[in-house]
C-alpha positions as YAML, in Angstrom:
chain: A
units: angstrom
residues:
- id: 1
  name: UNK
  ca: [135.29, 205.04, 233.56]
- id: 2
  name: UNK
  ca: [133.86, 204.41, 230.32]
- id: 3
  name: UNK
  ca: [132.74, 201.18, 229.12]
- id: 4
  name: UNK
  ca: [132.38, 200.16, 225.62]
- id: 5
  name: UNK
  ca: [130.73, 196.90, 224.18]
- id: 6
  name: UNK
  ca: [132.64, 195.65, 221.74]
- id: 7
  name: UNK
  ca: [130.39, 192.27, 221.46]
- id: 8
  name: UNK
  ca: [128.35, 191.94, 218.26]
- id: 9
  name: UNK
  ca: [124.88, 192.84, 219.63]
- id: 10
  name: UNK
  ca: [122.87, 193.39, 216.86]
- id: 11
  name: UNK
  ca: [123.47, 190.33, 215.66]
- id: 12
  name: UNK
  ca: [122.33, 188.63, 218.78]
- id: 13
  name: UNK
  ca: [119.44, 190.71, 218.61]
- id: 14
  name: UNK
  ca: [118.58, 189.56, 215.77]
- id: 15
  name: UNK
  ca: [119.16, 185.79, 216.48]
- id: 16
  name: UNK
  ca: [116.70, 186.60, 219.59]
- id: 17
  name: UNK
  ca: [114.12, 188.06, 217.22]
- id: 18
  name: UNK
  ca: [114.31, 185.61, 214.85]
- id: 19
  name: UNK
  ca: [114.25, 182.53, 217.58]
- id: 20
  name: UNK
  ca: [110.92, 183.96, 218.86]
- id: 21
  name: UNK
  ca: [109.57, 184.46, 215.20]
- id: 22
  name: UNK
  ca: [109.73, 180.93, 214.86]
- id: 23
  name: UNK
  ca: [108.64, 179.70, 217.78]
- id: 24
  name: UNK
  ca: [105.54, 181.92, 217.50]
- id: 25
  name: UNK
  ca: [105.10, 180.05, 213.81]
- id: 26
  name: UNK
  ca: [105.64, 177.11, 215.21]
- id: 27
  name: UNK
  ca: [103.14, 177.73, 218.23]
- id: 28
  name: UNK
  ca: [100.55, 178.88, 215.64]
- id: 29
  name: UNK
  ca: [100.96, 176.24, 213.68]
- id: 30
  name: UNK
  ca: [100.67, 174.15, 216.08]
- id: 31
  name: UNK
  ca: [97.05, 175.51, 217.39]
- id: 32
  name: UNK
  ca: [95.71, 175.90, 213.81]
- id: 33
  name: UNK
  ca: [96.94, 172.16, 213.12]
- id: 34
  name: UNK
  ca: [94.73, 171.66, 216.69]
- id: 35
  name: UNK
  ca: [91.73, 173.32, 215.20]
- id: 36
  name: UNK
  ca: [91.93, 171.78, 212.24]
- id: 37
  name: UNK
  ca: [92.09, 168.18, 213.90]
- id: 38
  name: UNK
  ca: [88.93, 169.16, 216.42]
- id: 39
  name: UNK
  ca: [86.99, 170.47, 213.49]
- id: 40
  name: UNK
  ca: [87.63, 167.54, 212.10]
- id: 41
  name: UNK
  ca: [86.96, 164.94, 214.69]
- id: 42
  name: UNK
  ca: [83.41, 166.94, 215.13]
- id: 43
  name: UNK
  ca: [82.69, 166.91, 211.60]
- id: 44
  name: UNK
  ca: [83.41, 162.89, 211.36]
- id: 45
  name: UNK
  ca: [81.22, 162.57, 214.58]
- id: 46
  name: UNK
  ca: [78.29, 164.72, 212.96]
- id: 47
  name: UNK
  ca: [78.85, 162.51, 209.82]
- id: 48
  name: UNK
  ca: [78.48, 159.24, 211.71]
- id: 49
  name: UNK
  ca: [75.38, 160.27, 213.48]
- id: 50
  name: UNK
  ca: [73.85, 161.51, 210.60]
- id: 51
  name: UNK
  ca: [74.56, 158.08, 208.81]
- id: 52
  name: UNK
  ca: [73.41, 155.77, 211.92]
- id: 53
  name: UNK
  ca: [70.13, 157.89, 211.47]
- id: 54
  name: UNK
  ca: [70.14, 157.08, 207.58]
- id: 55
  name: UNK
  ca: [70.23, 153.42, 208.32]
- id: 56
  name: UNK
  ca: [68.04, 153.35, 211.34]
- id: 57
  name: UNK
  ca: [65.49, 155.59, 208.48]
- id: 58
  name: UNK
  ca: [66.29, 152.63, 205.88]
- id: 59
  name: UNK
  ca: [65.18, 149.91, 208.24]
- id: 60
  name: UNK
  ca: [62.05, 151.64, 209.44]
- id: 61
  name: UNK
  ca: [60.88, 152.47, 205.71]
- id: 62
  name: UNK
  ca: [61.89, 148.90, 204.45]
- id: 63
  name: UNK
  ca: [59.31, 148.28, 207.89]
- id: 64
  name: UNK
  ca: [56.87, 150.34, 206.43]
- id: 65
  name: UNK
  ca: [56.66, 149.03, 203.03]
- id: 66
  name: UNK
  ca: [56.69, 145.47, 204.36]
- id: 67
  name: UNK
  ca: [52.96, 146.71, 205.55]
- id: 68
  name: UNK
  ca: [52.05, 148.64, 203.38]
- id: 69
  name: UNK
  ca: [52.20, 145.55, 201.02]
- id: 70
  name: UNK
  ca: [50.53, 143.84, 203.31]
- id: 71
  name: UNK
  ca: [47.43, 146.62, 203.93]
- id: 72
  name: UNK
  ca: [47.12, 146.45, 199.99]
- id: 73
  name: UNK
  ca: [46.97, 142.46, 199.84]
- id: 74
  name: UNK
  ca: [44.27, 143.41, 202.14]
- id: 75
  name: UNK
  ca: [42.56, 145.40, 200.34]
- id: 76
  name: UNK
  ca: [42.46, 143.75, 197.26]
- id: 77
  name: UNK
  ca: [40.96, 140.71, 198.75]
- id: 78
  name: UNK
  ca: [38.35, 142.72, 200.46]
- id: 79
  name: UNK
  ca: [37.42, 144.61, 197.11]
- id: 80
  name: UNK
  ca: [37.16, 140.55, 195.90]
- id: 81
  name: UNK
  ca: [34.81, 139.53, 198.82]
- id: 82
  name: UNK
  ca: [32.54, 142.74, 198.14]
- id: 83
  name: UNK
  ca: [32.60, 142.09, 194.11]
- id: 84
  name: UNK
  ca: [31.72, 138.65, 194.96]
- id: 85
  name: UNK
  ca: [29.00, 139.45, 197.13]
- id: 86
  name: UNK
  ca: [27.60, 142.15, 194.71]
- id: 87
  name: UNK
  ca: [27.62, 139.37, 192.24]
- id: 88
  name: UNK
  ca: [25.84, 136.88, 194.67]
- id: 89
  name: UNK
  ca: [23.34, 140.16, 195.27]
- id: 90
  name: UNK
  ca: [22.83, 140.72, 191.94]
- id: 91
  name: UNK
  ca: [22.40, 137.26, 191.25]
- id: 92
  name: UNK
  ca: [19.29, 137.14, 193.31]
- id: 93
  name: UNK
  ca: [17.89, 140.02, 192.75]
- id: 94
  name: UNK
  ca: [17.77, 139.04, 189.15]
- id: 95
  name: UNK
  ca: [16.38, 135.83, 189.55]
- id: 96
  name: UNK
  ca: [13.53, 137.30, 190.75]
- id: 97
  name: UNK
  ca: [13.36, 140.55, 188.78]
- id: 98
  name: UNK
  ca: [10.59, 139.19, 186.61]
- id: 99
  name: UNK
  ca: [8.17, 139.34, 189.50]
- id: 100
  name: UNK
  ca: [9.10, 142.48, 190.83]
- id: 101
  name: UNK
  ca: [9.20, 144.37, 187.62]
- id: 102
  name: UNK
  ca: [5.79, 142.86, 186.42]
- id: 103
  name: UNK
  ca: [4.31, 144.02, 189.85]
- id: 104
  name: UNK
  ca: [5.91, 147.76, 189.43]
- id: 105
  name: UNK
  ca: [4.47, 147.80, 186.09]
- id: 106
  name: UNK
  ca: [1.02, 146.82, 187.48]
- id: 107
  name: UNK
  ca: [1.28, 149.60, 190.52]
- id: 108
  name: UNK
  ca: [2.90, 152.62, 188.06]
- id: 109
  name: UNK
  ca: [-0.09, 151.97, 185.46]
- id: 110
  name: UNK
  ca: [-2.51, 154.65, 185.73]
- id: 111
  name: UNK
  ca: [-6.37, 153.65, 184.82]
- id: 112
  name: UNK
  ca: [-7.15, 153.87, 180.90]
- id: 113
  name: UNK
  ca: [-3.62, 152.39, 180.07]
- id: 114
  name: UNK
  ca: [-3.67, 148.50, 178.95]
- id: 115
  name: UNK
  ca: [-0.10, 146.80, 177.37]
- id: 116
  name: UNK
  ca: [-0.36, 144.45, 174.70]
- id: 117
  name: UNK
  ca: [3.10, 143.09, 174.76]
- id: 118
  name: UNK
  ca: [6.40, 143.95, 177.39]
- id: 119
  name: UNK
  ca: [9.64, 142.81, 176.02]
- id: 120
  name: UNK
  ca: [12.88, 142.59, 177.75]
- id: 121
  name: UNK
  ca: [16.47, 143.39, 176.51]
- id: 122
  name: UNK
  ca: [19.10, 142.85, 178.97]
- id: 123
  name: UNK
  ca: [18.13, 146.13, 180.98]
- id: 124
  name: UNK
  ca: [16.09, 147.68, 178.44]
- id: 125
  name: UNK
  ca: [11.72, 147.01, 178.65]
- id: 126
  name: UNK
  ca: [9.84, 148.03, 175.99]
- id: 127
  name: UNK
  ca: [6.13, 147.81, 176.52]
- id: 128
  name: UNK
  ca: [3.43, 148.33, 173.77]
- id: 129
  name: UNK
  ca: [0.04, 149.24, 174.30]
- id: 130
  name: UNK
  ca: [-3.44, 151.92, 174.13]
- id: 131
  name: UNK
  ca: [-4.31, 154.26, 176.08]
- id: 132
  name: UNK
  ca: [-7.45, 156.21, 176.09]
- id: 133
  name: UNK
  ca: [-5.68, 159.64, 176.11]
- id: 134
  name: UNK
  ca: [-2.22, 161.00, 175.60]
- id: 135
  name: UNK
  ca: [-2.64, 162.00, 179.15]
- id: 136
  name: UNK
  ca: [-2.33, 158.73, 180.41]
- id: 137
  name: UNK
  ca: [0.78, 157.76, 178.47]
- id: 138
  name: UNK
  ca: [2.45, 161.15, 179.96]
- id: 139
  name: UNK
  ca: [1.11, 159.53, 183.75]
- id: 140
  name: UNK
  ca: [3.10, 156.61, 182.68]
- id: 141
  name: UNK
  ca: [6.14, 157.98, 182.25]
- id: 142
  name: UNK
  ca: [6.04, 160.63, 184.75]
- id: 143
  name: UNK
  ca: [5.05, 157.29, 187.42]
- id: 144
  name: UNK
  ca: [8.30, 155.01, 186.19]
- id: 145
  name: UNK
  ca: [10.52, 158.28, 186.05]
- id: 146
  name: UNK
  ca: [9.78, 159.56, 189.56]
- id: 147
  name: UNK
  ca: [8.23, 157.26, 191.72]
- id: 148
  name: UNK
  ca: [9.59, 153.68, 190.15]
- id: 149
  name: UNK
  ca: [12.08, 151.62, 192.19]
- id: 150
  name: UNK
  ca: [12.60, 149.52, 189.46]
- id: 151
  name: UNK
  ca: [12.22, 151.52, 186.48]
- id: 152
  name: UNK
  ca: [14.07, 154.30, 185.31]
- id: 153
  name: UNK
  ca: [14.37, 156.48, 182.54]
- id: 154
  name: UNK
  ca: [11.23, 156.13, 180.30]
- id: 155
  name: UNK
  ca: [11.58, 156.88, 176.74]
- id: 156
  name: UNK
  ca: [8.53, 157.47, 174.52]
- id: 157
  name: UNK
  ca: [9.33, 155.79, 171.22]
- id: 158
  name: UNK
  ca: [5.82, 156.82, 169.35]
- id: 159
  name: UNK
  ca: [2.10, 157.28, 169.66]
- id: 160
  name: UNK
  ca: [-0.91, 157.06, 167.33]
- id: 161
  name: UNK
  ca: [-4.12, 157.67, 167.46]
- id: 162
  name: UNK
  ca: [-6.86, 155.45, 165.58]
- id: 163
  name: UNK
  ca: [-10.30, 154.69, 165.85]
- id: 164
  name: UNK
  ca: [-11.19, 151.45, 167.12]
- id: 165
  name: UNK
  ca: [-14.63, 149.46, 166.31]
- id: 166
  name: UNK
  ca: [-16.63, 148.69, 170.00]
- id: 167
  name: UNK
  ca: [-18.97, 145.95, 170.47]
- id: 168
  name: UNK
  ca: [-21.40, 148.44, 170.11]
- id: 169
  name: UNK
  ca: [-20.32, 148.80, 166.28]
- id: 170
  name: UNK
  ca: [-19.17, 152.59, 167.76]
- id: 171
  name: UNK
  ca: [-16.04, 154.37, 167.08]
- id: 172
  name: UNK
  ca: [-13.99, 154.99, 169.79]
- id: 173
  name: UNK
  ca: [-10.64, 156.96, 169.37]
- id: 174
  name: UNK
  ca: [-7.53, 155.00, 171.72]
- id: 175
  name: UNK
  ca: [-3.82, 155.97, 171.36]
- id: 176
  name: UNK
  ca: [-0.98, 152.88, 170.48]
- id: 177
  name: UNK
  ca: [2.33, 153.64, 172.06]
- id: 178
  name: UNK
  ca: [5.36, 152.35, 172.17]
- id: 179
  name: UNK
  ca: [7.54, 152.82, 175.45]
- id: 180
  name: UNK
  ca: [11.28, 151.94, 176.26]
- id: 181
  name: UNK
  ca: [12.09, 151.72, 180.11]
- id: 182
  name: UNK
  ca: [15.11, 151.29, 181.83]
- id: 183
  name: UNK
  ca: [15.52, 148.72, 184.37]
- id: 184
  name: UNK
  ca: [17.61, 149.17, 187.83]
- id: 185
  name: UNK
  ca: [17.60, 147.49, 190.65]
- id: 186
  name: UNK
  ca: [17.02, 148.41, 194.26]
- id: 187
  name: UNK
  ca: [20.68, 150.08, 195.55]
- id: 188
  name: UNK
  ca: [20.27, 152.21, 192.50]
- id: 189
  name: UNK
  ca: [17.41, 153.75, 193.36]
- id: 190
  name: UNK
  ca: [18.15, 156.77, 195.68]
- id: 191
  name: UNK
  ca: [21.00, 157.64, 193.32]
- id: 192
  name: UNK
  ca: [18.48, 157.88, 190.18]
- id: 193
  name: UNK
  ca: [15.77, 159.44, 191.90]
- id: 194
  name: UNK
  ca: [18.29, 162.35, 193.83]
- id: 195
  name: UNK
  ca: [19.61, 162.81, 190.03]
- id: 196
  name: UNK
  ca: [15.88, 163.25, 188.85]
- id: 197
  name: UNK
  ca: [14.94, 166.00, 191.55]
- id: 198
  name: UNK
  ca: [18.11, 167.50, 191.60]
- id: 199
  name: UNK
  ca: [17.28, 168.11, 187.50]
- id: 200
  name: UNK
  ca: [13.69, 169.24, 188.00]
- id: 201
  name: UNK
  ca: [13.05, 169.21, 184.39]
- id: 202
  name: UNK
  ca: [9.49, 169.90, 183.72]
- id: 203
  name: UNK
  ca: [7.78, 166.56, 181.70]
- id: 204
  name: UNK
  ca: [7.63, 166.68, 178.01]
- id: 205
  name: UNK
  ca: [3.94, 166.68, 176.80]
- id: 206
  name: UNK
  ca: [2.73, 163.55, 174.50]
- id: 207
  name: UNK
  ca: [1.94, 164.89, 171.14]
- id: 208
  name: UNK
  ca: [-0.23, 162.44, 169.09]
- id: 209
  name: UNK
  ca: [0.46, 161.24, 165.82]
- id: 210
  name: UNK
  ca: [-2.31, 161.13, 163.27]
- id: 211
  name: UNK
  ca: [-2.71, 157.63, 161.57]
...
């Protein structure tokens, strides 16, 4: 016996096919609207950590500059203590400069050399006076260049020579000079005389000048 469908099939097919189109949309659409909402739940969480972080940063650098402000408060009031003792250093050593500088001159003169006047400028000494050669002057200044702690940087402003009348009614040739030191006090010292050796320029000879 043959049987024939006379029902409309293709058309149910078709509903079938369709039906599970859309409920495969509708499932997809459904996961991707589930990854979306994960991703974004992870990327609020990672935001939120990130911006506790920020803040907890903010509060330790406003920590931070609260002592750093403090550290240079600090230091500015030790730089004032140490100015102020400088000044209260410098104070006495200048008060009694006078004496020391007289008594350098005395132990830097070499034999032959004799000052007939020593004049002070702030930090500048000039000293006049004979000597009974050139050589000596050159002494002079090679003793207050070197081996001075109190004088520094002698200058050689001029030298003559003359003839000078002795008791003897003799005729006795002496040099005037004219010298310009510089005057520093003890702390500068090793600083001056490391410059000096470091330079190890050779001294400049004394070249007298005919009256």
């Amino acid at each position: 016996m043959i049987l024939i469908n006379l029902l409309p099939h293709r058309e149910e097919r078709r509903k079938r096919r369709k039906t599970a189109f859309f409920v495969g949309l509708g499932l997809s659409a459904s996961a991707g609207l589930a990854v979306v909402g994960f991703w974004y739940f992870f990327v609020q969480q990672l935001i939120s950590g990130q911006q506790e972080r920020n803040e907890f940063l903010k509060a330790e650098i406003g920590k931070l500059e609260v002592q750093i402000k403090d550290i240079a408060s600090l230091k500015s009031e030790i730089e004032a203590l140490i100015a102020r003792q400088k000044a209260v250093e410098d104070l006495q050593t200048d008060r009694n400069m006078p004496v020391y500088m007289l008594d350098e001159l005395v132990r830097r003169t070499p034999e032959g050399v004799y000052f007939r006047n020593v004049k002070q400028d702030g930090q500048i000494l000039t000293i006049n006076g004979v000597a009974q050669t050139n050589e000596r002057v050159s002494e002079l200044l090679r003793n207050t260049a070197y081996q001075s702690e109190w004088l520094t940087q002698p200058e050689l402003i001029e030298i003559q020579a003359g003839d000078v009348q002795t008791a003897r009614e003799q005729k006795k040739r002496l040099f005037n000079f004219s010298v310009r030191v510089s005057i520093k006090r003890p702390q500068q010292g090793a600083q001056a005389t490391d410059a000096a050796a470091s330079t190890g320029k050779p001294d400049a000879a004394v070249t007298p000048k005919k009256s």
